[in-house]
FIBA-779312 format. One line per field, with one value per residue (C-alpha): residue number from 1; x, y, z. Coordinates in Angstrom, 2 decimals, always signed. Layout:
N
i = (NUM/...)
c1 = (X/...)
c2 = (Y/...)
c3 = (Z/...)
This chain:
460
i = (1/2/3/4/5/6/7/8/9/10/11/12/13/14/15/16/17/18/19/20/21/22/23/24/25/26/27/28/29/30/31/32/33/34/35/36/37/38/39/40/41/42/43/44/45/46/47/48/49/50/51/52/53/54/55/56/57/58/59/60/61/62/63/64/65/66/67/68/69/70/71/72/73/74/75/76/77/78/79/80/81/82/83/84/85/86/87/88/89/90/91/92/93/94/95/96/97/98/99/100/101/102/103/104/105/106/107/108/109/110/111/112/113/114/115/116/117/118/119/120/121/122/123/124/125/126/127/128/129/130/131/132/133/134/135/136/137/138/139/140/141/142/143/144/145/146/147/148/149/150/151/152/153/154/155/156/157/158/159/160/161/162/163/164/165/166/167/168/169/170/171/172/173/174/175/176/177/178/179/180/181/182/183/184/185/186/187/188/189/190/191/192/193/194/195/196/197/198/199/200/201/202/203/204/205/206/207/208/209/210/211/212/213/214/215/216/217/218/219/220/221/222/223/224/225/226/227/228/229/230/231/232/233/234/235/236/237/238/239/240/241/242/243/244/245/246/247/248/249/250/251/252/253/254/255/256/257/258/259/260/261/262/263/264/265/266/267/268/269/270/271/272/273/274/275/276/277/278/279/280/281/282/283/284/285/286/287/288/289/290/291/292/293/294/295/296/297/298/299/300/301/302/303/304/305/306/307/308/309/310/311/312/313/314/315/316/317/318/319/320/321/322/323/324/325/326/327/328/329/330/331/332/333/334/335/336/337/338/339/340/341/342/343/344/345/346/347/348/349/350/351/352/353/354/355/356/357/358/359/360/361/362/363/364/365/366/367/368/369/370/371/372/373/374/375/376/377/378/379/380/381/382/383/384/385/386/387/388/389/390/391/392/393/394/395/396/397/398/399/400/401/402/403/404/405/406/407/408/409/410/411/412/413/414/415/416/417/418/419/420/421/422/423/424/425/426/427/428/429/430/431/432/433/434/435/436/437/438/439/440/441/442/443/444/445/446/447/448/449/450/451/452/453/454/455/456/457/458/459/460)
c1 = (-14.74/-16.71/-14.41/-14.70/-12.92/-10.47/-9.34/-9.22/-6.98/-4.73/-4.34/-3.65/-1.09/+0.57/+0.11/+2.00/+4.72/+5.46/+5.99/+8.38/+10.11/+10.99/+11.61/+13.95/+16.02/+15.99/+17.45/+20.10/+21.19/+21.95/+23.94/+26.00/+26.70/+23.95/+21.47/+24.32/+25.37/+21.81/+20.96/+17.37/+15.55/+13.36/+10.12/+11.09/+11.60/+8.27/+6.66/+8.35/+7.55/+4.03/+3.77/+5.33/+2.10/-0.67/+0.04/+0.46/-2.58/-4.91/-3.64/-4.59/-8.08/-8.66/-7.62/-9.46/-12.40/-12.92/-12.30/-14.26/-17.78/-17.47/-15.71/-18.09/-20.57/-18.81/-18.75/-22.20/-23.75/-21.91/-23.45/-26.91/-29.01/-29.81/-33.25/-32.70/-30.76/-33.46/-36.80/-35.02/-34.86/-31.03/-27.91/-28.06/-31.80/-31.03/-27.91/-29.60/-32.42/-30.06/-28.47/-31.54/-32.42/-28.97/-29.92/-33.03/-34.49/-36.94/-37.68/-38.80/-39.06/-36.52/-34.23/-31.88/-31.84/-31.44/-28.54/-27.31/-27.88/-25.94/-22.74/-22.80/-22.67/-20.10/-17.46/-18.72/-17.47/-14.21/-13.48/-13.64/-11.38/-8.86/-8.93/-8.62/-5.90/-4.04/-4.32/-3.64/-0.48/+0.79/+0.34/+2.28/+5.18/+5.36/+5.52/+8.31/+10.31/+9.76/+11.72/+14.44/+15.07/+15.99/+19.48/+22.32/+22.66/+19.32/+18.13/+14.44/+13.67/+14.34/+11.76/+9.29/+9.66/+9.10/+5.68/+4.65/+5.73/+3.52/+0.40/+0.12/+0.70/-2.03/-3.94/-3.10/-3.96/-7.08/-8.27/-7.63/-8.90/-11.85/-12.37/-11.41/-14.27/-17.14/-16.35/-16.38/-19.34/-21.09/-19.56/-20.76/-24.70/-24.34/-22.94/-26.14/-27.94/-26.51/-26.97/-31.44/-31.34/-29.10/-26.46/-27.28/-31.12/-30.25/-27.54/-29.78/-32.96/-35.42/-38.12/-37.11/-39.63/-38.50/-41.74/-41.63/-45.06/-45.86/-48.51/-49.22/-52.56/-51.06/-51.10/-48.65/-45.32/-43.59/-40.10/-38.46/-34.83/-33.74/-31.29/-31.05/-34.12/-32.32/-28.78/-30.55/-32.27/-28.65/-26.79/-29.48/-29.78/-25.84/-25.38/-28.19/-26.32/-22.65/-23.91/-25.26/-22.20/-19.22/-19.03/-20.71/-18.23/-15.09/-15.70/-16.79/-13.24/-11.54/-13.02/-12.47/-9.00/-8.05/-10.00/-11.51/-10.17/-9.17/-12.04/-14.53/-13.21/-13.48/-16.90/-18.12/-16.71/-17.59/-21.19/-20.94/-19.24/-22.36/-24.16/-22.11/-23.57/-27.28/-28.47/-29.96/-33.35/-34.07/-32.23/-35.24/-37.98/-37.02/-36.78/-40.32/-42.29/-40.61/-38.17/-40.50/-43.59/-42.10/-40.69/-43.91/-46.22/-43.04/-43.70/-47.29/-47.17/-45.11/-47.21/-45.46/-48.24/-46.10/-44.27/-44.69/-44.92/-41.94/-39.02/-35.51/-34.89/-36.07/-33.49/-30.96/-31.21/-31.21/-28.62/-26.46/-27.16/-25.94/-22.76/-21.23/-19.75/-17.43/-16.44/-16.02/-13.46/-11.44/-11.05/-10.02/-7.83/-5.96/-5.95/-4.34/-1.75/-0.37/+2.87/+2.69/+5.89/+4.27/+1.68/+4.44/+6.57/+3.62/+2.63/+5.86/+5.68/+2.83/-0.13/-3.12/-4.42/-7.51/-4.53/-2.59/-5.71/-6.33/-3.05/-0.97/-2.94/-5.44/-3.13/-1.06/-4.12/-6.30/-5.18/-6.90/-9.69/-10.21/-10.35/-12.95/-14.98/-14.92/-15.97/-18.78/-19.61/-19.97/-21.78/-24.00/-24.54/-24.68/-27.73/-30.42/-33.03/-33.23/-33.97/-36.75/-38.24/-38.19/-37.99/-39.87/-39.70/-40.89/-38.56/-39.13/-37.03/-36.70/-34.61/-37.47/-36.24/-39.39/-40.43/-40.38/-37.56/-35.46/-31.48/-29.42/-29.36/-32.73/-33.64/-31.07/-32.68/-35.73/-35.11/-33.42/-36.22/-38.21/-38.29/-35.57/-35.51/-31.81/-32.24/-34.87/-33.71/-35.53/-33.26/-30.31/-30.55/-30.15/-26.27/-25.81/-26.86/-24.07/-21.51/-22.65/-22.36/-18.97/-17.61/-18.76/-17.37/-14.15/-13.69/-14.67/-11.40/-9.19/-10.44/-9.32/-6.54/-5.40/-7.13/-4.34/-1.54/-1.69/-2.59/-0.54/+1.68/+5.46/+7.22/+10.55)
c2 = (-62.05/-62.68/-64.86/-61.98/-59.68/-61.57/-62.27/-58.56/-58.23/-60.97/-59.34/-56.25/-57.57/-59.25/-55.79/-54.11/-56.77/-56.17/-52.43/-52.48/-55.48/-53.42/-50.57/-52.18/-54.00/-50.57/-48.65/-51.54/-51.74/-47.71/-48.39/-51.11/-49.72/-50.09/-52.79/-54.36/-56.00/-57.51/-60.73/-59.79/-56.62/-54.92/-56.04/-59.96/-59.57/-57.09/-60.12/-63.10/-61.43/-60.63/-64.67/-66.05/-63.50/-64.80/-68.23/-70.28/-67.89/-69.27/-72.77/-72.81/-70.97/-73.42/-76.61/-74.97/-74.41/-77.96/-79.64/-76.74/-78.34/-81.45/-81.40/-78.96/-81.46/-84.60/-82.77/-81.40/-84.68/-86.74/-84.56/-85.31/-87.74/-91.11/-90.45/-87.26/-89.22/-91.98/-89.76/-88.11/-89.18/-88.56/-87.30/-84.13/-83.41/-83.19/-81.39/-78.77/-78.53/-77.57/-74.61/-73.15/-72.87/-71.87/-69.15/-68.09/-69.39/-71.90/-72.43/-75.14/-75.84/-79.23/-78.27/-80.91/-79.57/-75.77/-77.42/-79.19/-75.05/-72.95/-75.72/-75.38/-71.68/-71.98/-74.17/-72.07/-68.77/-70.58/-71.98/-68.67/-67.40/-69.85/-69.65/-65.49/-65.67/-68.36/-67.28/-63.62/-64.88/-66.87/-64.21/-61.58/-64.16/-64.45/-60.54/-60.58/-63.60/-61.80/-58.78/-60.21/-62.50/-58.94/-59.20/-59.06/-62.92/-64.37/-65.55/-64.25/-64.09/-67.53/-68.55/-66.39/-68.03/-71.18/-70.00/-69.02/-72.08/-73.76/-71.65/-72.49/-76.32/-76.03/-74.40/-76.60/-79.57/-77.96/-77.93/-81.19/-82.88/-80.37/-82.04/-85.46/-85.54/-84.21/-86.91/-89.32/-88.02/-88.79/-91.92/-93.60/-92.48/-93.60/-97.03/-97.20/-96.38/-99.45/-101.76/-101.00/-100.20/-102.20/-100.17/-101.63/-100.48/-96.73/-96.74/-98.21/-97.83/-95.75/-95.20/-92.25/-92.42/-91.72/-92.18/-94.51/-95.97/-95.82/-98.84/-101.10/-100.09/-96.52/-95.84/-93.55/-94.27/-96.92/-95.96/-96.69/-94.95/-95.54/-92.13/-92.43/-89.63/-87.42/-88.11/-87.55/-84.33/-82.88/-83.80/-82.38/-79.01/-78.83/-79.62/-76.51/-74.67/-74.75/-74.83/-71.23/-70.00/-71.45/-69.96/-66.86/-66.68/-67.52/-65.38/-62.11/-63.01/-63.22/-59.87/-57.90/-59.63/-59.14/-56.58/-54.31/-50.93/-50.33/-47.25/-50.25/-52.67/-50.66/-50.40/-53.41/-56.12/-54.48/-54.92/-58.06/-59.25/-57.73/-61.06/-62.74/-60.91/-61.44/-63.71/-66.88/-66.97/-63.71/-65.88/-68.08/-65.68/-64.70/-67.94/-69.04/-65.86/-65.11/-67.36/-70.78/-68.62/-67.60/-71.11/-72.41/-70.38/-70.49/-74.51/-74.35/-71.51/-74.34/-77.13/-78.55/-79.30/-81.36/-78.26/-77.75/-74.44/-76.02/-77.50/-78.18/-76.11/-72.72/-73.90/-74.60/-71.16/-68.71/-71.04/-70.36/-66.66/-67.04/-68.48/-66.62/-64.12/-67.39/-68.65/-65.11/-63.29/-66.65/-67.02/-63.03/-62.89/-66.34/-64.77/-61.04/-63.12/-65.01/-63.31/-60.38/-61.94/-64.65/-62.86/-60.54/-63.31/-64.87/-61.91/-61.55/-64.09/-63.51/-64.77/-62.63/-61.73/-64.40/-66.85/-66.04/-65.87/-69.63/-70.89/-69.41/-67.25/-70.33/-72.87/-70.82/-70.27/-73.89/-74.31/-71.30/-71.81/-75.15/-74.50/-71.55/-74.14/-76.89/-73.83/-73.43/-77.07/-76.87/-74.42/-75.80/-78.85/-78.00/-74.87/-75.43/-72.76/-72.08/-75.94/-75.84/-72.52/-73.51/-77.06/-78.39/-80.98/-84.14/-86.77/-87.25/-89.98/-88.05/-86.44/-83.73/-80.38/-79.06/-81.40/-80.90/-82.53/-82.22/-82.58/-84.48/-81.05/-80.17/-83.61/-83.63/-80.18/-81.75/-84.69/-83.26/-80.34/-81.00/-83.50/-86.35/-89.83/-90.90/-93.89/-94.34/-94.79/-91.76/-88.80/-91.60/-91.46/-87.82/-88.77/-91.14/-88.47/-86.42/-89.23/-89.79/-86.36/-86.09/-88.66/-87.47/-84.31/-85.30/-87.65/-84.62/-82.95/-86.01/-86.16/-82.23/-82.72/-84.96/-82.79/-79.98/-82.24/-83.39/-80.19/-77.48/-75.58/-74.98/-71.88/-71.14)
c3 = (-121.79/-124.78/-127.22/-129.80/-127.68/-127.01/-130.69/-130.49/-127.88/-128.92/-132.46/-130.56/-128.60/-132.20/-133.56/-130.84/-130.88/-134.00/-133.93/-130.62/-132.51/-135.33/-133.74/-130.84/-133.79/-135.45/-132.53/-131.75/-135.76/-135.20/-131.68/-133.66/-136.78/-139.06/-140.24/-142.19/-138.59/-138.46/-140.24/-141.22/-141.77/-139.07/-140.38/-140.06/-136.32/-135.73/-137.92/-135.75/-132.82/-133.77/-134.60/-131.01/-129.81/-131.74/-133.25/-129.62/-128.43/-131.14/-130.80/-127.11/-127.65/-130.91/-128.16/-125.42/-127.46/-128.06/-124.85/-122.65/-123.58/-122.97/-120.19/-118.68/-119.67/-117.87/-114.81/-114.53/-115.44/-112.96/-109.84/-111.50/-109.70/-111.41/-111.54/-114.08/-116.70/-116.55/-116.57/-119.94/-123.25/-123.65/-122.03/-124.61/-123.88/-120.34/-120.70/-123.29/-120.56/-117.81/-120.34/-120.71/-117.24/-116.38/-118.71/-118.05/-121.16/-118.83/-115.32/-113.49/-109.80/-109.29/-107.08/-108.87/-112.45/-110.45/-108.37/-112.04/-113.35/-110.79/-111.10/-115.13/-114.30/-112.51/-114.75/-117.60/-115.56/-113.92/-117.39/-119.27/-116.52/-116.92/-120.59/-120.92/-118.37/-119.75/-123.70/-122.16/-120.60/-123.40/-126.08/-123.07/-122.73/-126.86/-126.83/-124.39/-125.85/-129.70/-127.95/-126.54/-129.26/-131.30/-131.81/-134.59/-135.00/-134.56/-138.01/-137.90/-142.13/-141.67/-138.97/-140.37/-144.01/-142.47/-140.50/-143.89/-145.90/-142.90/-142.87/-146.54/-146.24/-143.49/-145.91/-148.82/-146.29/-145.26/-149.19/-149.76/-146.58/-147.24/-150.57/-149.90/-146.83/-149.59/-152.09/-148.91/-147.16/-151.00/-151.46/-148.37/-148.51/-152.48/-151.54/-148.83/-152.11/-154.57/-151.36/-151.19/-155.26/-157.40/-159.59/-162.78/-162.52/-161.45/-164.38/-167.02/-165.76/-168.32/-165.81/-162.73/-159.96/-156.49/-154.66/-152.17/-150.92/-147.23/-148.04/-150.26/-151.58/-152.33/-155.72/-157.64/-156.07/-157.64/-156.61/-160.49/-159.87/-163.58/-163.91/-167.84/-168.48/-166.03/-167.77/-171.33/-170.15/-168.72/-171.64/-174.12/-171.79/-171.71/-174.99/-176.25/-173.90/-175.33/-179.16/-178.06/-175.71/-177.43/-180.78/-179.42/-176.84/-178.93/-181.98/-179.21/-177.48/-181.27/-182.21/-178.71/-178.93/-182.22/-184.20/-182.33/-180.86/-177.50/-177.32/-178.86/-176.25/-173.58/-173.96/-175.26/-172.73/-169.41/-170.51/-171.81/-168.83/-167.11/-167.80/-165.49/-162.25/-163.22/-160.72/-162.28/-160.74/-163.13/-165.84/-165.02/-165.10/-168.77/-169.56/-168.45/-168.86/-172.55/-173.73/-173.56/-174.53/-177.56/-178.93/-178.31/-180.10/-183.03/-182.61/-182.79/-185.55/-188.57/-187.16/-184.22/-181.89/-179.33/-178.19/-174.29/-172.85/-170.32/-173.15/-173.16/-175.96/-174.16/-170.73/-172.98/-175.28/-172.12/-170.41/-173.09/-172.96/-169.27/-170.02/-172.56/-170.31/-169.05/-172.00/-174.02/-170.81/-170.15/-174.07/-174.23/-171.84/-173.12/-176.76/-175.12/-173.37/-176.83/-177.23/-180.20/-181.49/-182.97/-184.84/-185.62/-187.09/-189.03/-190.85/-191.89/-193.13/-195.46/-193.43/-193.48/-189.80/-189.99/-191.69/-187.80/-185.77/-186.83/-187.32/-184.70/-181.94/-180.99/-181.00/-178.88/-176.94/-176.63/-172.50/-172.12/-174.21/-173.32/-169.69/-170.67/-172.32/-169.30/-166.83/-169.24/-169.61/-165.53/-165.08/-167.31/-165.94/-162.52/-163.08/-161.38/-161.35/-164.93/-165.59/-162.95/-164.29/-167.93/-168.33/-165.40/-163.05/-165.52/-165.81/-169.75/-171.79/-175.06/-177.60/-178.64/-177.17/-177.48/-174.42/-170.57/-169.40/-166.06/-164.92/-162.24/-160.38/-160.22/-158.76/-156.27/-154.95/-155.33/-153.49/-150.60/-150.01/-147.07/-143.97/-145.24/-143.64/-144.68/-144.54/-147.64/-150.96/-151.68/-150.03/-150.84/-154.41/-153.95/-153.05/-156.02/-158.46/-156.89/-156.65/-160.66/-161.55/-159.28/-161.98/-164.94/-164.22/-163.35/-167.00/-168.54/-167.12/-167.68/-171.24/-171.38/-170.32/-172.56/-175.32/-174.31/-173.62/-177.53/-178.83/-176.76/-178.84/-176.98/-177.88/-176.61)
């Protein structure tokens, strides 16, 4: 039984569980007098029951699922003759080589490896037996337990709030252990990083040239891993970026908020919120096929020679562009949800409405529009395809935005594209970029944070 159809018969069974639970309890609350002699309602024990069906089913397949292969794999290689595992270059090779013939994928004519085949075959059938009888069995005897466990005294609302309250702490749990092994998994290959390249040279270094040389008459490949042009070309990008997409996204959120009609409203912010689904690539195109043309022959045209047709200026414009939809919906809905008692009370008070919008609705409003403005701030940073499309790939140490220029993100793509040998500094440098950017990202929240903590305005 294919593992597929099994989930489908073990949600099945849940499903069925529940109805005859909550109908039995039903039909007994009638005999007795009502549903006033029950402790819980009818769903609770349909949903108990339904959970004694599936969740010990899907514990045992998740177990079984995880011990099956290599203990299938334990007991087909110890039946193998000595000479296989020697004349092979691993235990997995071997063991991948007798799956394939089990399968048909490849023959060969050792009666060993068919001998090794036909007894993986075997376990592999006599295994899925044991597992589709025993989850079968398990998820039957939860059915049966969930019915006669119906009855006027059993507490089931309380054993089913407290699967719930544990399906989200595994969840919770899951998130953070999730999280905790990606800033982990960076950390280490960034620490193999420091140990070949020391930190102060990739932290102050002005020169960024990962190219390792394979000899030492090959020119070219100096390996320089100085990250201060790429931390100069992200912050001049980013910074383009907001001076676009914050105060167009802020005053667009102020007016849809604040001035304009609903009809106007309507109609104006779906298609401005449009911009958000655009996929970034075409973001790119524009960028390099008009955007970058365009501020170049501008350049050229008041005398600027040293415009390049790939500049920071022409990323930075169209990134902006891109963003606006983030910063101008997170900002509008913040500004809706200010209470219209406190614009009520201020203009009766004498204020004019641009005297409240300043005075009253944004202060009300700066978590909101602070946390707009650190989406934005990511998503700026972290863009990758725009950068490469309009600024290029050079690794330029300037402050002229009219130069090529490149960002932690589009070298970590860079670097990591193609066959990687992890343990060169290279594809390494790739994860101290990552760890770098990991940090910079999170003081940017802290320093937010603090931002809203001493400017939050507390209404009762």
């Amino acid at each position: 039984m294919q593992a597929s159809t099994l989930m489908t018969l073990i949600f099945l069974l849940a499903l069925s569980a529940f109805f005859f639970a909550r109908k039995r309890s039903r039909d007994l609350a009638i005999e007795q007098g009502g549903l006033k002699t029950f402790h819980s309602r009818p769903s609770y024990y349909g949903s108990f029951s339904a959970i004694l069906a599936a969740v010990p089913a899907l514990i045992l397949f998740s177990i079984w699922q995880v011990i099956e292969p290599n203990l299938i794999q334990s007991l087909v290689l110890a039946q193998v003759p000595e000479r296989l595992l020697q004349s092979n270059e691993g235990v997995v090779l071997l063991f991948s080589q007798i799956i394939h013939i089990s399968t048909g994928v490849i023959t060969t004519d050792d009666q060993d490896l068919l001998s090794a085949a036909a007894h993986f075959k075997q376990l592999t059938q006599t295994g899925n037996l044991i597992q589709n009888v025993a989850i079968i069995t398990l998820s039957l005897a939860g059915v049966a337990l969930g019915w006669k466990l119906v009855r006027p005294k059993f507490k089931a609302q309380r054993y089913v709030e407290y699967a719930l309250q544990g399906f989200l702490l595994a969840c919770s749990t899951l998130a953070i252990l999730t999280t905790l092994g990606i800033v982990l998994s960076v950390l280490f290959e960034a620490i193999r990083f420091f140990q070949i390249i020391p930190i102060t040279d990739f932290i102050f270094g002005l020169e960024w040239s990962p190219q390792i040389a394979l000899r030492s008459d090959q020119q070219g490949a100096s390996g320089a891993f100085g990250a201060i042009p790429l931390f100069t070309g992200t912050l001049m990008i980013s910074f383009i970026a907001m001076a676009v997409a914050a105060p167009l996204g802020l005053m667009s959120a102020i007016y849809l908020a604040e001035y304009a009609s609903p009809r106007i409203r309507n109609i104006v912010k779906p298609i401005l919120e449009i911009l958000a689904g655009i996929p970034t690539v075409v973001y790119g195109f524009f960028a390099a096929l008009t955007a970058a043309p365009l501020i170049r022959d501008f350049a050229h045209g008041i005398g600027l020679d040293s415009a390049s047709a790939e500049s920071a200026l022409a990323a930075g414009l169209v990134m902006g562009v891109m963003i606006i939809p983030f910063v101008s919906s997170l900002s509008d809905d913040v500004i809706t949800a200010v209470p219209q008692s406190l614009r009520d009370g201020s203009l009766g008070l004498g204020a004019t409405k641009s005297e409240t919008i300043i005075n009253v609705v944004l202060p009300a409003a700066l978590p909101g529009v602070v946390g707009g403005l650190l989406l934005a701030v990511s998503r700026a940073i972290g863009e990758t395809m725009i950068v490469v499309m309009a600024a290029g790939l050079s690794a330029n140490l300037t402050a002229n935005p009219l130069e090529s220029v490149t960002t932690v993100t589009v070298q970590i793509v860079t670097l990591l594209v193609g066959d990687q040998e992890f343990d060169s500094p290279k594809t390494l440098a790739a994860f101290a970029l990552g760890l770098t950017l990991f940090v910079v990202t999170l003081a940017l929240n802290f320093v937010a944070l603090r931002i809203v903590k001493k400017y939050r305005e507390q209404y009762d």
